[in-house]
N, C-alpha and C positions, 0 to 999 in steps of 0.2 A: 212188708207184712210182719215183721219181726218174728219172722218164723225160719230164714233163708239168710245167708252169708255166701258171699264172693271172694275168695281168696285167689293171688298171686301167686306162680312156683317160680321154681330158680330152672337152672340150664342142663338140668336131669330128667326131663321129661314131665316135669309136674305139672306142666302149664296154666291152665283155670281152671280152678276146681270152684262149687255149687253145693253148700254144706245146706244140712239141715238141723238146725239149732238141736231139736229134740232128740236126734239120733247123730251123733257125732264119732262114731266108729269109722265109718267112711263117705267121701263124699255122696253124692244123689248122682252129679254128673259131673264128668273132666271134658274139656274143650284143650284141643289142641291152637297153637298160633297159626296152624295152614287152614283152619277151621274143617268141615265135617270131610271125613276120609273113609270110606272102608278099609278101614289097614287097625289093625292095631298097633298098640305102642313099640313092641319089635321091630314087624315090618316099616314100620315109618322110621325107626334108627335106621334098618339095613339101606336107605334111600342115600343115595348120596350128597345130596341138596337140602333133608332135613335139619330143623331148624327151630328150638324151642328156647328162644330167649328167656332171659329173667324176667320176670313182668313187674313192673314197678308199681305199680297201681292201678287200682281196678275197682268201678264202683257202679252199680244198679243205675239205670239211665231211665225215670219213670217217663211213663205212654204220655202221649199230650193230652191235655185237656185233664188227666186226672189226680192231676195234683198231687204226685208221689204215691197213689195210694196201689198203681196196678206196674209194674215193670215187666218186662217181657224180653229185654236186654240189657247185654252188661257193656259198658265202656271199658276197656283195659288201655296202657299204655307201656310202654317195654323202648330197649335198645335192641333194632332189625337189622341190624350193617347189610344183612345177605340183600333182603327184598326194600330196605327202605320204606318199612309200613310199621312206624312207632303205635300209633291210636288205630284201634278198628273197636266195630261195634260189632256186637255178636247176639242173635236171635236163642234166649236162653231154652226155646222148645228144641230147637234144630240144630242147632250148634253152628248155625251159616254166619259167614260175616256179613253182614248188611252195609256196614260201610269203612271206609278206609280215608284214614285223615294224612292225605301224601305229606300236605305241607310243613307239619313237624318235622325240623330237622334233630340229627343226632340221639337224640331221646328224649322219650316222653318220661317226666318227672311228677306230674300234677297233674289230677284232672277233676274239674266236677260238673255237674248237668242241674239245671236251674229244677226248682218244683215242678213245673209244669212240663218240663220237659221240651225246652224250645229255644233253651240255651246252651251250649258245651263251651268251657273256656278250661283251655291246653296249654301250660308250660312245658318248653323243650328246655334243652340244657344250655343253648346260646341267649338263653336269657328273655325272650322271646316270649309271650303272653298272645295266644290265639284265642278269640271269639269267634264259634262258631254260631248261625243259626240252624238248628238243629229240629225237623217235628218228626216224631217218631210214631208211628201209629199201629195201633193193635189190627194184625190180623187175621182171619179164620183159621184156623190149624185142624186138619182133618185130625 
């Protein structure tokens, strides 16, 4: 909508941040890589399992059928050694993963999601080019 940016953090907590063009002092919303927590950013260091990769890429995954024009999810991609989950797709209302792309190994380097939304193709670092079929569809959000 050229109004929205998705950015990547490093391995300090940054995770995905959800900018808003017009107001860029601070994000709108951070997405952690365990996806939605009650915990704040403290409390999920004091974890002992916690776990907030680099994220290597990360880009708006638009709803099917509409042609890039409505997104409601972001694809990221990152290096997970702990869980082994480079690609996940995240619900940009909720902060939920909706989906997790196991087969990328090592890390995800590359990723991009067709117009329509019904394709995802995933470069890992063994050189490796995944297609996925992908439909993602909008749904009601109370």
């Amino acid at each position: 909508n050229n109004q929205q940016v998705v950015t990547g953090g490093g391995s300090l907590c940054e995770g995905i941040h959800l900018w808003d063009m017009r107001k860029l002092d601070k994000p709108m919303k951070h997405f952690g890589w365990e996806g939605t927590k009650n915990e704040t950013i403290e409390q999920q260091k004091i974890d002992k399992y916690f776990v907030n990769p680099t994220v290597n890429v990360v880009k708006f995954a638009p709803i099917a059928g509409t042609l890039g024009l409505d997104s409601d999810y972001i694809m990221a991609g990152c290096r997970d050694n702990l869980n082994q989950s480079h690609v996940k797709c995240i619900a940009t209302r909720t902060g939920a993963i909706v989906n997790e792309f196991k087969y990328v190994k090592d890390s995800c380097l590359s990723l991009d999601v067709s117009r329509d939304g019904s394709l995802a193709c995933l470069a890992d670092t063994t050189g490796v080019l995944h297609m996925e079929n992908i439909n993602l569809m909008k749904k009601d959000f109370c």
